[in-house]
VOBA-1610 file (N, C-alpha, C; in pm, whole numbers, padded with zeros to 5 digits, always signed):
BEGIN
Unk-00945+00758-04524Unk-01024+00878-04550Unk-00936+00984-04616Unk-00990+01077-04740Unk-00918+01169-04781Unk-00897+01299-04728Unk-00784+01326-04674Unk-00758+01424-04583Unk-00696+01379-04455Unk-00761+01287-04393Unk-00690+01263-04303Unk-00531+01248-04252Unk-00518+01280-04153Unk-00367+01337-04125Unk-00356+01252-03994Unk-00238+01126-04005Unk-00207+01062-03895Unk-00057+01048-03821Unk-00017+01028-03738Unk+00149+01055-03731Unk+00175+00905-03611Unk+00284+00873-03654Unk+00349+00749-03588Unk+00462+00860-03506Unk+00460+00826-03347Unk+00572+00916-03304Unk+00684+00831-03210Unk+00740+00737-03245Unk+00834+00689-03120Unk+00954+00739-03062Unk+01043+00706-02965Unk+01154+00815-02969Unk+01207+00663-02954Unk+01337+00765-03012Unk+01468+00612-03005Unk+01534+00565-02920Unk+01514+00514-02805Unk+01532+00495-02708Unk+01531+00309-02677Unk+01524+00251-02747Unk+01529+00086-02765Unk+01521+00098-02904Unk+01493-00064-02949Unk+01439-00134-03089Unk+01305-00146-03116Unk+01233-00130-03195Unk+01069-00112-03213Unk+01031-00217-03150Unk+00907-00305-03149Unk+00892-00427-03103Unk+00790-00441-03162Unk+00683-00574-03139Unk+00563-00573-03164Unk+00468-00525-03188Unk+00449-00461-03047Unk+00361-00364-03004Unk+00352-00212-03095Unk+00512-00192-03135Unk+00554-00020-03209Unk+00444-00050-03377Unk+00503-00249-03371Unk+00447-00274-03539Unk+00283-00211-03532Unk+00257-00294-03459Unk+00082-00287-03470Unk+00056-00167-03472Unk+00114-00038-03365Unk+00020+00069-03364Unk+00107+00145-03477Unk+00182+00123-03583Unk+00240+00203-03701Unk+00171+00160-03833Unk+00149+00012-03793Unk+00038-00047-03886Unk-00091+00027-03881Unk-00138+00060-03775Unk-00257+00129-03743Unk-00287+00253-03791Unk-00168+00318-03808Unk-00196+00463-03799Unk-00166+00470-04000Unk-00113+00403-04049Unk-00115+00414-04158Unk-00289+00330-04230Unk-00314+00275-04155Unk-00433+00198-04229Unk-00531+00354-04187Unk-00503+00400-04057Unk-00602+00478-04066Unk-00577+00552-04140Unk-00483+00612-04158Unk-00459+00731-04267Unk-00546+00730-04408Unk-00553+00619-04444Unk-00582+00588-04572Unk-00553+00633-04697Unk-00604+00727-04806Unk-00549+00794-04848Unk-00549+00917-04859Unk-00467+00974-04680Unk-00490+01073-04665Unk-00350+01072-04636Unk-00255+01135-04481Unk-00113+01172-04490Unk-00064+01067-04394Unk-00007+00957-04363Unk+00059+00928-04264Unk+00250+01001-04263Unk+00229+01057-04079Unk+00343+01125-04082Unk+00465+01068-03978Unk+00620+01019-03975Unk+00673+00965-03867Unk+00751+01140-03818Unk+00716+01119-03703Unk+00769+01207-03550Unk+00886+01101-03500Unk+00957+01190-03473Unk+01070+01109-03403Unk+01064+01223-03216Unk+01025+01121-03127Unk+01049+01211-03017Unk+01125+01221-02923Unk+01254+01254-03000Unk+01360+01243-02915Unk+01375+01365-02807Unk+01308+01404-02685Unk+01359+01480-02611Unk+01426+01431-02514Unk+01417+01285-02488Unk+01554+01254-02363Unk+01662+01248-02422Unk+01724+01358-02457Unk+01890+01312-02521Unk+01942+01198-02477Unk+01950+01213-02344Unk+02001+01117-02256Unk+02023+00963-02299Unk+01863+00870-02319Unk+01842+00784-02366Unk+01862+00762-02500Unk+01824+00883-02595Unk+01835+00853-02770Unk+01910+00826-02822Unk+01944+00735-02894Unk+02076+00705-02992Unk+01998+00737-03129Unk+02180+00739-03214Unk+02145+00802-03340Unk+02102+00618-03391Unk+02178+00511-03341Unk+02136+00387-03419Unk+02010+00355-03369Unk+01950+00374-03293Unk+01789+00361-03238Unk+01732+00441-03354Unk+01749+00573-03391Unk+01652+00642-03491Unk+01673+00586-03637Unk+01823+00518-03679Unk+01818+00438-03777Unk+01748+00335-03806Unk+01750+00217-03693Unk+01690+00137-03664Unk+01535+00143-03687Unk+01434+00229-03621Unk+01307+00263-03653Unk+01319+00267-03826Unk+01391+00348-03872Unk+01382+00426-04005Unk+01354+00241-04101Unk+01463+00185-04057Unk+01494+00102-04133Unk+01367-00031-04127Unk+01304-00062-03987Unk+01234-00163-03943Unk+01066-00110-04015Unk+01034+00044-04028Unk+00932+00089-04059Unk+00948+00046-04201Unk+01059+00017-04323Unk+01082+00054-04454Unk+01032-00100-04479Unk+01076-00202-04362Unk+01074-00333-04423Unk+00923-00365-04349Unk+00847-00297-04307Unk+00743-00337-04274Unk+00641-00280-04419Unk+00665-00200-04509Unk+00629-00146-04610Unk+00606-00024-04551Unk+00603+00040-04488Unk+00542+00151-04483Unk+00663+00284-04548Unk+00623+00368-04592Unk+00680+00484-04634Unk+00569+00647-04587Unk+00682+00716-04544Unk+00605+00889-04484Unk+00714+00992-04582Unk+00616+01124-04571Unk+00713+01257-04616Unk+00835+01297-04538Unk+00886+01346-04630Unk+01002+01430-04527Unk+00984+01557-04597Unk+01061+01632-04462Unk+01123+01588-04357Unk+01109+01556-04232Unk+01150+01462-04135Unk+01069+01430-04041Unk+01088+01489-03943Unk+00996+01531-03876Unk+00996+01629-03719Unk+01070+01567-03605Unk+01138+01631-03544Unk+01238+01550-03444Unk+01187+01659-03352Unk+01173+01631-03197Unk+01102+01708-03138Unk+01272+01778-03029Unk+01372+01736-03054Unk+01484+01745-03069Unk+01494+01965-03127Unk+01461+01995-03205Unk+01435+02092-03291Unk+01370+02150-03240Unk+01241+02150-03190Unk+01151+02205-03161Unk+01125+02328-02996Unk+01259+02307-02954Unk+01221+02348-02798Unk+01202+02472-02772Unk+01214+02605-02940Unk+01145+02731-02918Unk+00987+02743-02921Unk+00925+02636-02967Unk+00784+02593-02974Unk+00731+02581-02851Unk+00778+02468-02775Unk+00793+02436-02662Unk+00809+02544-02505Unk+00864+02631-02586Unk+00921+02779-02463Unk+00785+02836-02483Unk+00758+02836-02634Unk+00620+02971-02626Unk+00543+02900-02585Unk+00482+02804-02576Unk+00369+02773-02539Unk+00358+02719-02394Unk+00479+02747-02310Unk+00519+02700-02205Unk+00506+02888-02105Unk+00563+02979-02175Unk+00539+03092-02140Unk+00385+03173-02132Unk+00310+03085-02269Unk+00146+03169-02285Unk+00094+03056-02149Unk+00122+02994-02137Unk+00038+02925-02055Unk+00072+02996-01880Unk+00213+03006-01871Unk+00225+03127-01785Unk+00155+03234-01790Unk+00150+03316-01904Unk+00078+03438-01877Unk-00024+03438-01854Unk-00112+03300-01836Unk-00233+03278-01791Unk-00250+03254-01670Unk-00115+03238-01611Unk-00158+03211-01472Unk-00110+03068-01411Unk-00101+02970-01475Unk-00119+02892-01495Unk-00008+02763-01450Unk+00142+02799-01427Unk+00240+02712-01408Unk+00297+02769-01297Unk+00369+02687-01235Unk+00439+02710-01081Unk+00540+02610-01095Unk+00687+02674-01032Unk+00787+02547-01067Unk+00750+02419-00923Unk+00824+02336-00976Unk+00800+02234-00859Unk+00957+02158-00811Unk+00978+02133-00670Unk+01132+02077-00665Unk+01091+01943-00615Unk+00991+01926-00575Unk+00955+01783-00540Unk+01003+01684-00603Unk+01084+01543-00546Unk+01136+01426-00630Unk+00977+01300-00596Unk+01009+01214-00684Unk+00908+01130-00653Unk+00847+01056-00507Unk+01013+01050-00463Unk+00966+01031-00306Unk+00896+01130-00241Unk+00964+01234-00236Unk+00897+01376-00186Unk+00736+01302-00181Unk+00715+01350-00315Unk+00534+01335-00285Unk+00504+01178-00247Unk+00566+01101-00229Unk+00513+00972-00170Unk+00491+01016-00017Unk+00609+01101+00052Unk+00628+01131+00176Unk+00500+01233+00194Unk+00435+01332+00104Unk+00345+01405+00095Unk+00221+01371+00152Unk+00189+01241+00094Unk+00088+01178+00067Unk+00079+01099+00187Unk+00168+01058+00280Unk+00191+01009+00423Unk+00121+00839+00394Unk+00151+00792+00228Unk+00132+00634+00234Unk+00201+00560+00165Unk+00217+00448+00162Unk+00275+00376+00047Unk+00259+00375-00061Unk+00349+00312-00122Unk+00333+00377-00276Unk+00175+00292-00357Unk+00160+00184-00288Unk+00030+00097-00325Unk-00043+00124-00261Unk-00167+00207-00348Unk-00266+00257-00260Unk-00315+00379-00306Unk-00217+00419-00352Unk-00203+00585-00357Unk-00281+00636-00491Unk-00371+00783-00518Unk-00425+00793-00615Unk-00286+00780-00755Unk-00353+00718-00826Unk-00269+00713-00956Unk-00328+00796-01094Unk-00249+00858-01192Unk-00278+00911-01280Unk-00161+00911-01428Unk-00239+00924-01509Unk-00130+00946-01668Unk+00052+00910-01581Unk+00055+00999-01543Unk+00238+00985-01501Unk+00243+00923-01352Unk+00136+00855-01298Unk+00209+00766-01177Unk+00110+00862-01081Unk+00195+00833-00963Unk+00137+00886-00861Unk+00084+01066-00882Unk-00017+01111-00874Unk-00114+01201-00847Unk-00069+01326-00758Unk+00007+01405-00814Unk+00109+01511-00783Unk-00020+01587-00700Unk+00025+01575-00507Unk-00034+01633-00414Unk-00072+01826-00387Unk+00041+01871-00464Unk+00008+02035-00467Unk+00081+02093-00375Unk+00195+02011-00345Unk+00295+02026-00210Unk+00332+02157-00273Unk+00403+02215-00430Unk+00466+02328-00467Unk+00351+02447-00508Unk+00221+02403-00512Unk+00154+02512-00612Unk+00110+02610-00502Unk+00075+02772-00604Unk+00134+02852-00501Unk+00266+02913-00534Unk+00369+02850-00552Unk+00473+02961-00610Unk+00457+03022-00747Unk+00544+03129-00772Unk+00573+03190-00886Unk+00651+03105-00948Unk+00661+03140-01082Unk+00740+03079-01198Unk+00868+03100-01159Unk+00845+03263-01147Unk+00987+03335-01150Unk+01087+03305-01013Unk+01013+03180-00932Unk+01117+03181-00864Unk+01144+03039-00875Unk+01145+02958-00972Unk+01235+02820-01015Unk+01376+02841-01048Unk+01393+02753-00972Unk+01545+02700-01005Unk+01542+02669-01125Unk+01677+02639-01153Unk+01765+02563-01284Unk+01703+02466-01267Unk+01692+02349-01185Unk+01686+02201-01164Unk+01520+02225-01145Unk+01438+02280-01140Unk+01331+02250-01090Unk+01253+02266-01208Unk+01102+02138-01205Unk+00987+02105-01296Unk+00896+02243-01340Unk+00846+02267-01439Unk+00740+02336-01411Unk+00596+02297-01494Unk+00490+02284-01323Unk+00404+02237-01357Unk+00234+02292-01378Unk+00101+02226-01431Unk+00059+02304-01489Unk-00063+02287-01358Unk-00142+02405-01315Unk-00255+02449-01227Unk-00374+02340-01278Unk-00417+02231-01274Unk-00454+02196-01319Unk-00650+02267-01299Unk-00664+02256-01152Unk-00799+02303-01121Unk-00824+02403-01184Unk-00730+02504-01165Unk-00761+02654-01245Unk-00733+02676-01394Unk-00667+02602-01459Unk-00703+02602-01569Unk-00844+02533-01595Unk-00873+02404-01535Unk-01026+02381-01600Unk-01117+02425-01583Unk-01113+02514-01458Unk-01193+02650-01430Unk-01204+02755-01506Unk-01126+02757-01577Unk-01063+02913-01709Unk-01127+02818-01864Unk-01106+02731-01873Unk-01159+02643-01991Unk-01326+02572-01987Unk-01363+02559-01899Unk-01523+02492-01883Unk-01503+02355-01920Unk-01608+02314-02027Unk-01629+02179-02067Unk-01521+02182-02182Unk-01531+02061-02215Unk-01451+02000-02291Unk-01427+01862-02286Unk-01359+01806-02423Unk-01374+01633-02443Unk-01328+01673-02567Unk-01319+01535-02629Unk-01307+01498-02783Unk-01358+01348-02805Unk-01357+01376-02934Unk-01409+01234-03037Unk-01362+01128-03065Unk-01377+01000-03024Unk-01327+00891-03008Unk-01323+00843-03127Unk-01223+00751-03230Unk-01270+00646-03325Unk-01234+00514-03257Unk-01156+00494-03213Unk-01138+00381-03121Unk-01260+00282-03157Unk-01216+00205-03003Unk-01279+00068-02937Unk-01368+00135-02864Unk-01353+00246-02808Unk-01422+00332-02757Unk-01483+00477-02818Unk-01557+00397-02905Unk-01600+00546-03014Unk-01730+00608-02931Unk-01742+00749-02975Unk-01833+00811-02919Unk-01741+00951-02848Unk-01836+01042-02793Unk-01759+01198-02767Unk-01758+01173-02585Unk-01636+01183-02607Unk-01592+01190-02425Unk-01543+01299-02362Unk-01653+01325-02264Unk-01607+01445-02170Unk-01515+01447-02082Unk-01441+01543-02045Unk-01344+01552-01933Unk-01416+01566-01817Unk-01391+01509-01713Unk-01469+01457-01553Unk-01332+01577-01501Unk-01289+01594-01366Unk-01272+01665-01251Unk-01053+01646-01291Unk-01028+01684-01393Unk-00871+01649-01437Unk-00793+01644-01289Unk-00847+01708-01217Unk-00763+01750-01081Unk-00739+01638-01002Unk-00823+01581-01004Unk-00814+01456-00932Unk-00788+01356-01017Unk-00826+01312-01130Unk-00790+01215-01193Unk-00641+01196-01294Unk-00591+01313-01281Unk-00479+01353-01387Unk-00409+01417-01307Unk-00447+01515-01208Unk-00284+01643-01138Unk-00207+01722-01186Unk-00179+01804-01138Unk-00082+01886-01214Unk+00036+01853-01292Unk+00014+01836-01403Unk+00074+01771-01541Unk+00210+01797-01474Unk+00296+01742-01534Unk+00462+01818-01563Unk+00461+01915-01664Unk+00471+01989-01725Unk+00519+02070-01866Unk+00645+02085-01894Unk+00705+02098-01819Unk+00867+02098-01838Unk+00926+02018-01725Unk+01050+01931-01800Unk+01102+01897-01709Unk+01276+01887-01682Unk+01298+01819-01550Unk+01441+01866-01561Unk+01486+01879-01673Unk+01627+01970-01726Unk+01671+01908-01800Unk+01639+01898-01972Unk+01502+01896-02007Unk+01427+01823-02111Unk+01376+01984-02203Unk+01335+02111-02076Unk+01271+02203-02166Unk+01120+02209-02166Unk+01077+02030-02158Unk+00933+02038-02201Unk+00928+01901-02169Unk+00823+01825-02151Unk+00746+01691-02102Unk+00657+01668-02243Unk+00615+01542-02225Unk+00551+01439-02339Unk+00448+01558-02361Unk+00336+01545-02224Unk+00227+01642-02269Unk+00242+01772-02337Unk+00341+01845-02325Unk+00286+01991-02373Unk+00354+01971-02520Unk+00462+01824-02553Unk+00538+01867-02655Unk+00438+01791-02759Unk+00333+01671-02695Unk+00317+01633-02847Unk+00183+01700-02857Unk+00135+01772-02777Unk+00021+01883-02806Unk+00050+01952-02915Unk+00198+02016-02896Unk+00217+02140-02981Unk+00253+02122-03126Unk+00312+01974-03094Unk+00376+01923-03252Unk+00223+01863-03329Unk+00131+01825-03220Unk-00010+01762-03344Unk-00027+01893-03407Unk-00078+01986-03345Unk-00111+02086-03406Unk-00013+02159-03522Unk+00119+02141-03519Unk+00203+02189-03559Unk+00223+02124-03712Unk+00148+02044-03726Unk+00170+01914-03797Unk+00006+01872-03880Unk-00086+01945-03795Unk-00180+01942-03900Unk-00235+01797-03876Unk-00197+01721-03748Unk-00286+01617-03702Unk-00439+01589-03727Unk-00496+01568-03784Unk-00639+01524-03780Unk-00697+01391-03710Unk-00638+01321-03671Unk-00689+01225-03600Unk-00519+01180-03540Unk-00526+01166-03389Unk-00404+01140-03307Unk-00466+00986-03272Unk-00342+00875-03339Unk-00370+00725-03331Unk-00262+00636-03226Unk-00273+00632-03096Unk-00223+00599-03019Unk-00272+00484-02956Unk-00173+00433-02840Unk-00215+00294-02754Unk-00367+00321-02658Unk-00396+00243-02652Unk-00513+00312-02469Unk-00426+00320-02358Unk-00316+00304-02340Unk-00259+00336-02253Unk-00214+00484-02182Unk-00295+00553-02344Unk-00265+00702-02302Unk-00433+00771-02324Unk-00497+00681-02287Unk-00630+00727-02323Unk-00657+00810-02194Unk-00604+00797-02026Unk-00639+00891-01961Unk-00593+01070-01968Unk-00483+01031-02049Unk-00421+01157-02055Unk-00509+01259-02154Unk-00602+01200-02242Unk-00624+01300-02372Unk-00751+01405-02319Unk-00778+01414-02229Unk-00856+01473-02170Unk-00780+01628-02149Unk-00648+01574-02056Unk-00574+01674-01989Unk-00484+01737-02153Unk-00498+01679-02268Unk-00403+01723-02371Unk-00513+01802-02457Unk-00653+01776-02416Unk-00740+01856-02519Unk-00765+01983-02409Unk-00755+01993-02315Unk-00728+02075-02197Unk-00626+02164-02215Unk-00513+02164-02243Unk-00392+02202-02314Unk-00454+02310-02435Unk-00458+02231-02598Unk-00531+02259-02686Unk-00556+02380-02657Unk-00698+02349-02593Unk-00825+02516-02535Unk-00709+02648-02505Unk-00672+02592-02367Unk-00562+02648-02333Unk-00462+02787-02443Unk-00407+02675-02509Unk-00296+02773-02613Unk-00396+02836-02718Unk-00509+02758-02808Unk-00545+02820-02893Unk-00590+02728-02998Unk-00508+02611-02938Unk-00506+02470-03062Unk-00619+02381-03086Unk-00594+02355-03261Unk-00713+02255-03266Unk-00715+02124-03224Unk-00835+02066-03175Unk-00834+01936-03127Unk-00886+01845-03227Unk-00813+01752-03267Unk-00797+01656-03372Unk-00890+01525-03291Unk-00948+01428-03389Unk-01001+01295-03376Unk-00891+01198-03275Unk-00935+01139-03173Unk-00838+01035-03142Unk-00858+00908-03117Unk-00752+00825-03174Unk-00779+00628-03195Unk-00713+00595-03132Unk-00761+00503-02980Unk-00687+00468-02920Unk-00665+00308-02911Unk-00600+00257-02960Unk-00596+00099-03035Unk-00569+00024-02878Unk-00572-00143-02907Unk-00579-00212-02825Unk-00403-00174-02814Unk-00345-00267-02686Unk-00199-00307-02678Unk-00184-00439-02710Unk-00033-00459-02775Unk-00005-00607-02824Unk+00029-00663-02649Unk+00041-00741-02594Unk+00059-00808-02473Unk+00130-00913-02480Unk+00215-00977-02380Unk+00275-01129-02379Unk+00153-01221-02334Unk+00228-01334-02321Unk+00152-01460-02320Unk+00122-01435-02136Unk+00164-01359-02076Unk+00133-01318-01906Unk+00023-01163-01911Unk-00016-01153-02022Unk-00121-01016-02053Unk-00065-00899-02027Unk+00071-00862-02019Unk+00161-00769-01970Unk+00199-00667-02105Unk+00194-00554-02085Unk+00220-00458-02227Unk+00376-00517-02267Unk+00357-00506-02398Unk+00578-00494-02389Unk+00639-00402-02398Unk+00763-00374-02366Unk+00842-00261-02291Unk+00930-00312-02456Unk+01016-00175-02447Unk+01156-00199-02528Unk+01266-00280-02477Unk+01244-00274-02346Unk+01382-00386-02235Unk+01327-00573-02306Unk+01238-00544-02373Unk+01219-00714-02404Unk+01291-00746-02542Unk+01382-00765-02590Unk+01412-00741-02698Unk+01403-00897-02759Unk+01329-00971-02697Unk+01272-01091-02770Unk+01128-01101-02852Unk+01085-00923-02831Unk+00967-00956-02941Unk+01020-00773-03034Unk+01168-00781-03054Unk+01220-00654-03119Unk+01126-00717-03256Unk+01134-00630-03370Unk+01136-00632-03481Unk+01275-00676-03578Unk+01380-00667-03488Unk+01501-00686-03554Unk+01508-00812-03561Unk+01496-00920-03448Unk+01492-01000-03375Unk+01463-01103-03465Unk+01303-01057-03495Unk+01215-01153-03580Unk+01296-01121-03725Unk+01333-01008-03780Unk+01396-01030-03954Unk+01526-01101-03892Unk+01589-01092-03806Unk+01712-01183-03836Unk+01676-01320-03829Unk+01584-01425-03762Unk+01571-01508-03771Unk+01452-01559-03897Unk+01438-01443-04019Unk+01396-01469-04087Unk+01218-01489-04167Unk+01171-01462-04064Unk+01064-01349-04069Unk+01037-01245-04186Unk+00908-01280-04224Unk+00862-01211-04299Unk+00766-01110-04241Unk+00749-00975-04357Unk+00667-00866-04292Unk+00524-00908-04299Unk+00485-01009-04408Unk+00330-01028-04391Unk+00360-01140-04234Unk+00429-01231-04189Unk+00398-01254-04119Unk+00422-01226-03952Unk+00469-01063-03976Unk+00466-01009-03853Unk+00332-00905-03881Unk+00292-00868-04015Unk+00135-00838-03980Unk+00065-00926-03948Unk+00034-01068-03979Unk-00042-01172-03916Unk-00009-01186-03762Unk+00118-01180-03723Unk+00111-01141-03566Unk+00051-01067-03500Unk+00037-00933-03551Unk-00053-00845-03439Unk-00170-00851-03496Unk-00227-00913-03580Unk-00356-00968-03623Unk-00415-00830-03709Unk-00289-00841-03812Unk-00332-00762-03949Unk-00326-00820-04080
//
């Protein structure tokens, strides 16, 4: 479609794999001839290498694909990240949190199987909310009110192109999602508030991702309302899987992309793999 604006975002943190092909394949077919854009989302320093972001650069070039520069590294971005981390404060809206993962397992007084689950795992109990901002530590999360913001926002949803096309409303985020992270140790900012700010930042028109993040887009068009931002189209593609129906991770580096060109592999026939 003309106009359309799509963005491939991985962070470098392994070797692409299968799974990275198909949904980069995806987001450029959707693009059409409109913008496909690569995001690099490196906010775990920690994990990122500079040969991981080469690596992508290089595995995307031999798959054919080509994007503009210069490319957004979310690395750059963490005064973006502060403001929209502060307006959402002045709404009321964030409370730090010191809770570790056990913490809220211990919260929750059950095992970890069993327990409500959401976007990031277990279903953050509300053990911290209630405090002020202003009294977080250095080391401590800060996370977002979830009830009272969807109380301050009303309805809301967005537009599917997916497998699942059609306009989907947001149901009760509180329970099904929890009080997001927004910042985290260390990081400045969490997945959610950073690739909110960079779609918009970026002129996203349709956000083309796995379904694996299809519960979250509720709580990210939630966000959106929130700051001010527009909410873009979103495609949430199948996942590539092993022969055990299991997503693949970057720790598998038997279905890397590198893997397959060194043993000689061609790019049409790693598009015939993910069944392009």
């Amino acid at each position: 479609m003309a106009g359309r604006v799509t963005r491939f975002a991985p962070s470098p943190t392994g070797p692409l794999h299968l799974g990275h092909a198909f949904s980069a394949l995806t987001v450029w077919q959707r693009a059409g001839s409109g913008t496909a854009l690569l995001r690099i989302e490196d906010i775990d320093r920690g994990r990122c290498r500079p040969e991981w972001e080469a690596q992508i650069f290089d595995d995307l070039h031999w798959l054919g694909l080509d994007w503009p520069r210069p490319v957004m590294r979310q690395s750059t971005r963490g005064a973006a990240y502060r403001e929209a981390l502060e307006r959402l404060g002045e709404l009321g809206l964030t409370y730090p949190c010191r809770c570790s993962r056990a913490d809220i397992r211990v919260a929750l007084s059950a095992p970890q199987e069993g327990v409500p689950l959401g976007p990031d795992g277990i279903i953050y109990p509300g053990t911290c909310r209630g405090r002020r901002v202003e009294e977080a530590g250095p080391d401590e999360a800060i996370r977002l009110d979830m009830a009272r913001a969807q109380s301050m926002v009303g309805r809301c949803g967005f537009h599917e192109t997916g497998p699942l096309e059609g306009w989907h409303e947001a149901g009760d985020l509180a329970a099904t999602v929890g009080d997001l992270v927004l910042a985290r140790r260390g990081f400045g900012t969490s997945y959610h508030l950073a690739v909110v700010v960079d779609d918009a930042a970026q002129g996203v028109t349709e956000v083309v991702r796995g379904e694996d993040l299809f519960e979250a887009t509720a709580a990210h068009v939630l966000l959106q309302r929130l700051l001010g931002l527009p909410t873009p189209d979103y495609h949430h593609h199948r996942l590539i899987r092993d022969e055990a129906g299991k997503r693949l991770a970057k720790r598998e580096d038997s279905r890397a992309i590198a893997k397959y060109r060194a043993e000689g592999i061609t790019p049409r026939e790693i598009h015939a793999l993910v069944g392009f």
